[in-house]
C-alpha positions as CSV (number, residue, x, y, z in Angstrom):
1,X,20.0,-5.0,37.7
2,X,22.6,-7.0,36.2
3,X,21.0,-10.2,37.0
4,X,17.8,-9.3,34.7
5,X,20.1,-7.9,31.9
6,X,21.6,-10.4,30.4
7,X,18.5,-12.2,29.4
8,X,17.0,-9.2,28.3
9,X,19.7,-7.9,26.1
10,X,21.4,-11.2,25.0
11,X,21.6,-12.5,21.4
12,X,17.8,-12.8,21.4
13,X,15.9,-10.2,23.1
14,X,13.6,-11.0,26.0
15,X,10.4,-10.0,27.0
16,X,10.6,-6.8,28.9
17,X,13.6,-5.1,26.9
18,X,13.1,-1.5,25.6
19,X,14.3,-0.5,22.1
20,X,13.7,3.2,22.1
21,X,10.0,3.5,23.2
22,X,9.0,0.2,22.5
23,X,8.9,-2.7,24.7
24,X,9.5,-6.3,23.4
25,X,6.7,-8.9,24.6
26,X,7.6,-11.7,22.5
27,X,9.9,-13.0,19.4
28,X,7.6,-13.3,16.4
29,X,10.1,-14.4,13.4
30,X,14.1,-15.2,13.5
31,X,15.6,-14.5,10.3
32,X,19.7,-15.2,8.6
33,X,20.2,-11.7,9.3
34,X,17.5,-10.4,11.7
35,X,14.5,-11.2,14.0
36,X,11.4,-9.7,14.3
37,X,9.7,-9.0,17.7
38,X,6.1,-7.9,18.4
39,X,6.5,-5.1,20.5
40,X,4.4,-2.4,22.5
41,X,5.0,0.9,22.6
42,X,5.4,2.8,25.7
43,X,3.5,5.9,24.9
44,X,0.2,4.7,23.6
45,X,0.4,0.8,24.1
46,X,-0.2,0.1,20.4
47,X,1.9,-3.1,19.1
48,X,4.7,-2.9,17.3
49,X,6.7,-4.9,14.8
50,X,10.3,-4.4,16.2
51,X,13.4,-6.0,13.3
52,X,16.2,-5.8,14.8
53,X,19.6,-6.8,13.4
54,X,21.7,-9.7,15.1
55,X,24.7,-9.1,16.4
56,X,26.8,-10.7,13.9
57,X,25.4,-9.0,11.5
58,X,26.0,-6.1,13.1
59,X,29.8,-6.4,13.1
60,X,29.4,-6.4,9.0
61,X,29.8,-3.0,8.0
62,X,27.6,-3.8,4.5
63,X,24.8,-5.7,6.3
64,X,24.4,-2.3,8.7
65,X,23.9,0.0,6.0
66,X,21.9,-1.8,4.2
67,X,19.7,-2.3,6.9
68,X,19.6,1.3,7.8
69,X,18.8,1.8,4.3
70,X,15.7,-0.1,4.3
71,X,14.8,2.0,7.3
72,X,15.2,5.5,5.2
73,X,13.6,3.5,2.5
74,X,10.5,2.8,4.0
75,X,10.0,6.0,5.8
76,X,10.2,7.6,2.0
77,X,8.1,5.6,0.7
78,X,4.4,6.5,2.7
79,X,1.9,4.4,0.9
80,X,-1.3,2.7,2.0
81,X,0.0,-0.4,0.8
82,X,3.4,-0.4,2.0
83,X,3.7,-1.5,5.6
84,X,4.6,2.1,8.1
85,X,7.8,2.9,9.8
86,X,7.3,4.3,12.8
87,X,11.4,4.6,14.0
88,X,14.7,3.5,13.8
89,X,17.6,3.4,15.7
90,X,20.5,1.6,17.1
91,X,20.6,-0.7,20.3
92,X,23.9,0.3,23.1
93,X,25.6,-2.7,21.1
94,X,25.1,-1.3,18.1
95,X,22.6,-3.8,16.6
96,X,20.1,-1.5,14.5
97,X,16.7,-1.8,15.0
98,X,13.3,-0.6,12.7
99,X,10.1,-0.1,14.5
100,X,7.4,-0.9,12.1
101,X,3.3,-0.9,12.3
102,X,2.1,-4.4,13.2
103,X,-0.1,-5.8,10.6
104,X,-2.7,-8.4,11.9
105,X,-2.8,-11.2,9.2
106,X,-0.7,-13.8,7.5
107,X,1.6,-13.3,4.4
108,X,0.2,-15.1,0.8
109,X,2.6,-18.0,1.4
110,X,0.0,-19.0,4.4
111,X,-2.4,-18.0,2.6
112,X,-2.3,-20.2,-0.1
113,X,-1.2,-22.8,2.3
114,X,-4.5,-22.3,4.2
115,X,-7.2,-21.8,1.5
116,X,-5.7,-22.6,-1.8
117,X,-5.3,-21.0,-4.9
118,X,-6.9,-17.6,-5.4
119,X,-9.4,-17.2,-8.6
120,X,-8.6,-14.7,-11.3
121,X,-10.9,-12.2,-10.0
122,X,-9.2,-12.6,-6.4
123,X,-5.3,-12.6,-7.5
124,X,-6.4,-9.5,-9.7
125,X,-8.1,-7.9,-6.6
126,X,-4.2,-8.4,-4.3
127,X,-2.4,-7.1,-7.6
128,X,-4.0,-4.2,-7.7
129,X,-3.0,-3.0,-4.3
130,X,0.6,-4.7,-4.7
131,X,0.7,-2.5,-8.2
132,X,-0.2,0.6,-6.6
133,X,2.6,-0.4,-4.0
134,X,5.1,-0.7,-6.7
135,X,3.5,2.2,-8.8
136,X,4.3,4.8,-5.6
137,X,8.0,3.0,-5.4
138,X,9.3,2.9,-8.5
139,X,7.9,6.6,-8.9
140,X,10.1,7.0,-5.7
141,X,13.0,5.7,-7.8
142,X,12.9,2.3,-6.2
143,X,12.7,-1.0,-7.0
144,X,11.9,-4.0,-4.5
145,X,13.6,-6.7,-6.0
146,X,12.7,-9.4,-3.6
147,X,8.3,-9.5,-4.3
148,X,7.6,-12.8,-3.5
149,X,4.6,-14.3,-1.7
150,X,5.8,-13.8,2.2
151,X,6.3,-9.9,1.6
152,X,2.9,-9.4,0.8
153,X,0.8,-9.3,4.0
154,X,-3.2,-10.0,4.2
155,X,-4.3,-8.0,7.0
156,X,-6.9,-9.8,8.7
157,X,-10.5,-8.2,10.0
158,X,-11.4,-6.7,6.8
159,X,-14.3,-9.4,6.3
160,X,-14.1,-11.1,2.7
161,X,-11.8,-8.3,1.0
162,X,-8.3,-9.2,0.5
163,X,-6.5,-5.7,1.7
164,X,-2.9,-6.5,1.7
165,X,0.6,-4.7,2.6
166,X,3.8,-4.9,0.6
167,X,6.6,-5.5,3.6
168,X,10.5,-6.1,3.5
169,X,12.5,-3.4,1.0
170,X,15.6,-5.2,2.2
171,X,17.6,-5.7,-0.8
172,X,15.6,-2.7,-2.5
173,X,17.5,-0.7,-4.9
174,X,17.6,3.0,-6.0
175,X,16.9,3.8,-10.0
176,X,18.7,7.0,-9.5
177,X,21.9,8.2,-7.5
178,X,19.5,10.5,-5.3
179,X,17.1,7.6,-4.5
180,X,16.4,5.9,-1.3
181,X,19.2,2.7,-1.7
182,X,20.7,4.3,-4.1
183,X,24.7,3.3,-2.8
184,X,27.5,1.2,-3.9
185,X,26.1,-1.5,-1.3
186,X,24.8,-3.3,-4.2
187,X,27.4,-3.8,-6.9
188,X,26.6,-5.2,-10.3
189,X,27.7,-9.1,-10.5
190,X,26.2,-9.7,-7.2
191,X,23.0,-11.2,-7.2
192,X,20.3,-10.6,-4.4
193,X,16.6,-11.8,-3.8
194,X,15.4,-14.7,-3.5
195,X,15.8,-17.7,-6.4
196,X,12.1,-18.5,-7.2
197,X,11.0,-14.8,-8.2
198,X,14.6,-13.7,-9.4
199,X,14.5,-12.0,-12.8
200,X,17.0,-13.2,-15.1
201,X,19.1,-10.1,-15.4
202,X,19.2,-10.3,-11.2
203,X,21.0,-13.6,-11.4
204,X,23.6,-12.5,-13.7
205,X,24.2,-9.6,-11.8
206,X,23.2,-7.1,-13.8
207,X,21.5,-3.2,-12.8
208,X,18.0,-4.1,-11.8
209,X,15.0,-1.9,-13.5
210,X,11.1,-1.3,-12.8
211,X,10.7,-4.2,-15.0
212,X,12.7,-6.4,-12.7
213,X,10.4,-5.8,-10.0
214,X,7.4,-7.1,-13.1
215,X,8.9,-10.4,-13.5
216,X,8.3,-10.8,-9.7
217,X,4.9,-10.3,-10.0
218,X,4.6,-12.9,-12.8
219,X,5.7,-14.9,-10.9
220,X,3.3,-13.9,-7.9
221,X,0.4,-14.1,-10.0
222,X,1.3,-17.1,-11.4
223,X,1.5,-18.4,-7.9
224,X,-1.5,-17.1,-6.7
225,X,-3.8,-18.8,-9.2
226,X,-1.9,-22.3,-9.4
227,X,-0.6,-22.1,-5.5
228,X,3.2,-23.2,-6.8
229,X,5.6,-20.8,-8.2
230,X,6.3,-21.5,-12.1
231,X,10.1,-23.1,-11.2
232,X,11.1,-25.1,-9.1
233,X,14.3,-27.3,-8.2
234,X,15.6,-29.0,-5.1
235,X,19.0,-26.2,-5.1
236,X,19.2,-22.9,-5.5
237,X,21.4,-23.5,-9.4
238,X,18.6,-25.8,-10.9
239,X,15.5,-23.2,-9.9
240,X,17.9,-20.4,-11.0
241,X,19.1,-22.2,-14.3
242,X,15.0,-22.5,-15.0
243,X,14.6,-18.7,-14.8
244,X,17.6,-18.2,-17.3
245,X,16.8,-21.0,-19.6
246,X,13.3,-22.8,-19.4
247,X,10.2,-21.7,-21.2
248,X,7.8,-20.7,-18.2
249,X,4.8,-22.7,-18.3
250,X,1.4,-21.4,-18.4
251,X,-0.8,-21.0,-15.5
252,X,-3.8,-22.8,-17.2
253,X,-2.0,-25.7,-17.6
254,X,-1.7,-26.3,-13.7
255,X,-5.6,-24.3,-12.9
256,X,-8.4,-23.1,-14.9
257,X,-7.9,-19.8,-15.4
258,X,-8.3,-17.4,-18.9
259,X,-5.7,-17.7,-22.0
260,X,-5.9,-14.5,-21.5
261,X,-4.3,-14.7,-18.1
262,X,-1.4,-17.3,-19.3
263,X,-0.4,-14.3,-22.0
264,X,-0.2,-12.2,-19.7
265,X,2.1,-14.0,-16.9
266,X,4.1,-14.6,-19.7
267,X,4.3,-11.3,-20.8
268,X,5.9,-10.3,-17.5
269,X,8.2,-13.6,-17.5
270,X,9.5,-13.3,-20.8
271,X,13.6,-13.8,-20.3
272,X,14.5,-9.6,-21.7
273,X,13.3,-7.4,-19.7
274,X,12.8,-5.2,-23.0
275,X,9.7,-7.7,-23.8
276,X,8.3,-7.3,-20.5
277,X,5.7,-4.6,-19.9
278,X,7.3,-1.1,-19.8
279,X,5.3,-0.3,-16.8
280,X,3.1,-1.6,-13.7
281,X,-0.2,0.5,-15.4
282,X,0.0,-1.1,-18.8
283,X,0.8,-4.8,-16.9
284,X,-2.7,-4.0,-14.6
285,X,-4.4,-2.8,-18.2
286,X,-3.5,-6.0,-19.5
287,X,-4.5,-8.1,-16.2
288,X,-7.7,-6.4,-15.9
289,X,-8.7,-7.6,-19.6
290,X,-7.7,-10.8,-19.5
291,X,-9.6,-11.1,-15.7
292,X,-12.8,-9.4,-17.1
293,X,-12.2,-10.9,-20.6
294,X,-13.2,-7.5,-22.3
295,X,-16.0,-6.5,-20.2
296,X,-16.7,-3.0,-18.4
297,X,-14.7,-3.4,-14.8
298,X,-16.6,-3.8,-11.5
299,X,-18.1,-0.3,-11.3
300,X,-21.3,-0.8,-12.7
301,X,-23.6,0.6,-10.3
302,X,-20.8,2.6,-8.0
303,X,-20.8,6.1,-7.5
304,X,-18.5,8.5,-5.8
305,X,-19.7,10.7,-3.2
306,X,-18.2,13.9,-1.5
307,X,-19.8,15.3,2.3
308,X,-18.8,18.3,3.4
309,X,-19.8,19.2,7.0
310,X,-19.0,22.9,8.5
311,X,-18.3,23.2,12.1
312,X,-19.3,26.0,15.0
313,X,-16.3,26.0,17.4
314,X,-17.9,28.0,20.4
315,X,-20.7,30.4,20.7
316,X,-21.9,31.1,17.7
317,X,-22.0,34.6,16.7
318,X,-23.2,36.8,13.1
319,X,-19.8,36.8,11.7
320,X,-18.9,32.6,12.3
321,X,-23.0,31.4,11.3
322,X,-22.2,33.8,8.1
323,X,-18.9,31.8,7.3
324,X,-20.7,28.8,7.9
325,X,-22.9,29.3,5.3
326,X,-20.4,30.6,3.0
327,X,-18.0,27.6,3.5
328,X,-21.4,25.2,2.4
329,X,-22.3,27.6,-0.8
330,X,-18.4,27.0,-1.3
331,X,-18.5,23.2,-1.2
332,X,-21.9,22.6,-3.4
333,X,-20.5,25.1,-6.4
334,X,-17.5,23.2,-6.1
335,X,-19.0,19.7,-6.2
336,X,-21.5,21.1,-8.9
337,X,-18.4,22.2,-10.8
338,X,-16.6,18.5,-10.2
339,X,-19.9,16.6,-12.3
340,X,-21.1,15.9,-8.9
341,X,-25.2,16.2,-8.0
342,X,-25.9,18.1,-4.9
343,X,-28.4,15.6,-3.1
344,X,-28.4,17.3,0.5
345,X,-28.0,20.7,0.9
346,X,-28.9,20.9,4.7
347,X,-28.0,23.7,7.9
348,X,-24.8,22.0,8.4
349,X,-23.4,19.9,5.0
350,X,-23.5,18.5,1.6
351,X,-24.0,16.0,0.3
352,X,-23.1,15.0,-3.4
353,X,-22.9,12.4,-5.8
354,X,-21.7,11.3,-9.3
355,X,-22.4,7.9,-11.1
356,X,-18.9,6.3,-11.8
357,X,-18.2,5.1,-15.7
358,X,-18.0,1.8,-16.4
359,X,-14.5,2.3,-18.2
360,X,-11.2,1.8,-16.2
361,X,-9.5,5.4,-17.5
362,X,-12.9,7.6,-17.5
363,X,-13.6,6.0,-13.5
364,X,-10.6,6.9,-12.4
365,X,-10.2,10.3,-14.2
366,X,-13.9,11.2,-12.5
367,X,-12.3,10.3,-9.0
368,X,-9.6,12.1,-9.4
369,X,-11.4,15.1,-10.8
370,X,-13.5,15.1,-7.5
371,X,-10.5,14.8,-5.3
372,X,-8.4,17.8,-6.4
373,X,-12.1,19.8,-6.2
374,X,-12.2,18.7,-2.8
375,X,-8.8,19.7,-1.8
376,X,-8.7,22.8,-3.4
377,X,-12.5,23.3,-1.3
378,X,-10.1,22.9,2.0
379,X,-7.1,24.3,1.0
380,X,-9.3,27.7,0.4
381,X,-10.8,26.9,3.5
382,X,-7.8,27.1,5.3
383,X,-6.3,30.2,3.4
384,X,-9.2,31.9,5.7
385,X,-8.4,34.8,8.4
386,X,-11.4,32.6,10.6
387,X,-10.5,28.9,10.8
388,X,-10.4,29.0,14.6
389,X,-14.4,29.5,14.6
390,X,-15.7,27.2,11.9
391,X,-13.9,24.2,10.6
392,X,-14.3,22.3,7.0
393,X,-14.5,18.3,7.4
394,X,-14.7,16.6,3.7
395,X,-15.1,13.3,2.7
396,X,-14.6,11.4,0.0
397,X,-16.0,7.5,-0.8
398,X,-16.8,5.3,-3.8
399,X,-19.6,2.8,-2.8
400,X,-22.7,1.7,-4.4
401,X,-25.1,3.7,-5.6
402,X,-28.7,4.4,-3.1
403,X,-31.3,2.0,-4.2
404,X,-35.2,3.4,-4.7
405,X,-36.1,0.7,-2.2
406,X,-33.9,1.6,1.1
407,X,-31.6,4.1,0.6
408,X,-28.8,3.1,2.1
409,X,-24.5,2.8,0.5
410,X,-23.8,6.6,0.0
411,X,-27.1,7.7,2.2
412,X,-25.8,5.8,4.7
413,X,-23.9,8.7,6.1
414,X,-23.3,7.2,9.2
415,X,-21.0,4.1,7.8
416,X,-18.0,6.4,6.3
417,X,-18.7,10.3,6.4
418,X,-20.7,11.8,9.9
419,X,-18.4,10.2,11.8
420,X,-15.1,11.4,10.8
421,X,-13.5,13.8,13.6
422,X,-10.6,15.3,11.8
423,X,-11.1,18.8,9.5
424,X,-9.2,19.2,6.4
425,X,-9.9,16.2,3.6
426,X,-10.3,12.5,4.2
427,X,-10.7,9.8,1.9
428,X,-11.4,6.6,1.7
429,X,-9.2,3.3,0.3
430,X,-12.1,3.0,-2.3
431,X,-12.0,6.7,-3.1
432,X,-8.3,6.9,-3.5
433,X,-7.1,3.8,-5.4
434,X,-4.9,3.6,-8.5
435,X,-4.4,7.7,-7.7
436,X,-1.8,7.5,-4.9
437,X,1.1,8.6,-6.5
438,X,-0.6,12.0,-7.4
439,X,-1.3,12.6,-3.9
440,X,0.0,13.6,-0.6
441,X,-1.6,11.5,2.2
442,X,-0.8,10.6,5.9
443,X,-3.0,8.0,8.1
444,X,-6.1,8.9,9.3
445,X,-7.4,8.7,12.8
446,X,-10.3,6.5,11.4
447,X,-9.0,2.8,10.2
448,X,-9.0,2.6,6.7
449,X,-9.0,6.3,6.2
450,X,-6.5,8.7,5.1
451,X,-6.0,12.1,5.1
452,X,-4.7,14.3,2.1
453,X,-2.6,17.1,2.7
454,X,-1.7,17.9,-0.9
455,X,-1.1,17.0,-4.4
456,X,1.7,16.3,-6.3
């Protein structure tokens, strides 16, 4: 059809044009280098976030690579805060193109443009998912280099909970030779991201580090509490002179936020990287004191809870109800073993429970103490010479704990456990947060769920 071609396949892609399996439907974003399409795909009709290079770009050797590197970045770096690559490839022309998830939402730019500034206890609440982000990528041997407030994605229908993606590792650099990026695309003395997050030692030109990634998320939280980034200028040299030069201001000079708060954005804008924050944990530490100024975090009253359901495939015969039963003994010693309380031992499942501490470290030690019991539970399971007759399903949640009065948060079985199809071990975001980098985890066919396949 050479009539219908040309319109399809021209500078701009047109509705109806396949790249790969995915169909465009309509332009979302045009970019300086690319432009990003909401797409469909052909084989389940789920949408589609198509980038795809323009064809001048294409022509540049550099621009190519580094554009297939973000592909082979992304795909490395499986996360539940990073946005998913679902392909890559290259169209007939050439142009290459990277087929992402679509997230549903707005980036923080229109956020803050919409609503306002965030309060302490809301920036805190995106920071935390943007640090686990960054936690899981510079363990990866990466570093983003361009965090800024339109990579960071809320993703709408989650109710009042700010759940947000980190998007767009296109100038991302490797910390090692054998990293993802790693490559003499990005020489020292060149100078890439964007001017009002850039860390000093990216605008000289110098090797970027974890803690160049930090100043960027100074200058995010900054901007998420005041709703202006700490410099600006009306060109590029001014803002960039600022980052180099200028004492950054404090955030409670521009909102009402905790001194605590201002030390610690200034902290992670402090002009050598050497007085920064060696890491994204002790940065959150700090974040989460000055936030809570000194009190127990926002546990009190949580619990973590682990279901185990075994299921009858077929007729049920002596040898698969005996398994059955075995499997549940399995799971309750093992949940009695994690510090959990067996509160429903019934035909079928378990049900258990353990009150969360009120300290950051101890809470998160106890969650991860009751993940590696549960996936050792189904990794035994599986080691089994019977798996084809009874299956395993466990589940693992933090949510608040049953009140006397109605039951209902972890009793609620219905809300996050009973209805899980998939064997094997699934957790929730709640269960799994701040622990992602010790754990191997692919989407789950629930939203909001994951699955974890192993441990690292």
């Amino acid at each position: 059809m050479p009539g219908g071609e040309e319109p399809l396949y021209g500078e701009e892609l047109g509705a109806g044009a396949l790249v790969g399996h995915w169909v465009v439907e309509r332009v979302h974003y045009r970019g300086p280098v690319s432009t990003l399409y909401r797409a469909k795909d052909t084989r389940t009709g789920a949408p589609a976030a198509l980038k795809v290079l323009h064809p001048q770009a294409a022509l540049a050797t550099i621009a190519l690579r580094r554009f297939r590197r973000e592909a082979a970045t992304l795909q490395r770096l499986s996360h539940p805060h990073i946005v998913e690559v679902l392909g890559h490839g290259e169209l007939p022309d050439g142009r290459a193109f990277i087929a992402m998830e679509w997230l549903e939402g707005r980036d923080l730019a229109a956020e803050l443009a919409a609503r306002g500034p965030l309060s302490p206890g809301e920036a805190l609440e995106v920071l935390e998912q943007v640090g686990a982000a960054l936690r899981a990528a510079h363990g990866a041997g990466v570093v983003h280099r361009d965090l800024k407030v339109q990579n960071v994605v809320r993703l709408s229908g989650r109710g009042e909970a700010l759940h947000v993606k980190l998007v767009d590792f296109g100038v991302a650099k490797g910390l090692t030779p054998d990293s993802p990026g790693a490559s003499t695309l990005t020489h020292t003395g060149v100078a890439l991201g964007t001017p009002l997050s850039m860390a000093p030692e990216q605008i000289r030109g110098e090797v970027p580090d974890a803690r160049t990634d930090l100043y960027a998320v100074g200058v995010l939280l900054f901007q998420l509490v005041t709703g202006q980034p700490p410099f600006q200028g009306t060109t590029r040299h001014e803002v960039e002179e600022q980052h180099l030069h200028a004492p950054p201001p404090r955030p409670g000079e521009r909102a009402p936020v905790p001194a605590a708060l201002d030390t610690v954005v200034l902290r992670c804008l402090a002009k050598r990287r050497e007085d920064r924050y060696p890491d994204v944990d002790a940065l959150l530490d700090a974040l989460r004191d000055a936030v809570r100024g000194g009190r127990a975090p926002a546990r009190e009253g949580y619990a973590v809870a682990l279901y185990a359901e075994a299921r009858l495939q077929g007729t049920p015969d002596v040898a698969s109800l005996e398994r059955l039963d075995a499997l549940l003994e399995r799971a309750g010693a093992a949940a009695r073993q994690a510090g959990l309380e067996v509160r429903v031992d019934g035909s079928g499942c378990v049900l258990a429970l353990a009150t969360l501490p009120e300290e950051e470290a101890c809470e998160r030690a106890v969650r991860e103490r009751v993940l590696s019991a549960a996936l050792a539970l189904v990794k035994d399971g599986d080691a089994s010479d019977d798996t084809r007759r009874v299956e395993l399903a466990v589940t693992v949640h933090v949510a608040r704990l049953p009140t006397e009065e109605g039951g209902g948060g972890l009793l609620h079985l219905p809300a996050w456990a009973a209805a899980s199809p998939e064997s094997g071990l699934t957790v929730t975001e709640a269960a799994l947060r701040g622990l992602e980098p010790g754990f191997v985890t692919e989407p789950g066919v629930l939203e909001g769920r994951l699955r974890v396949t192993g441990s690292r």
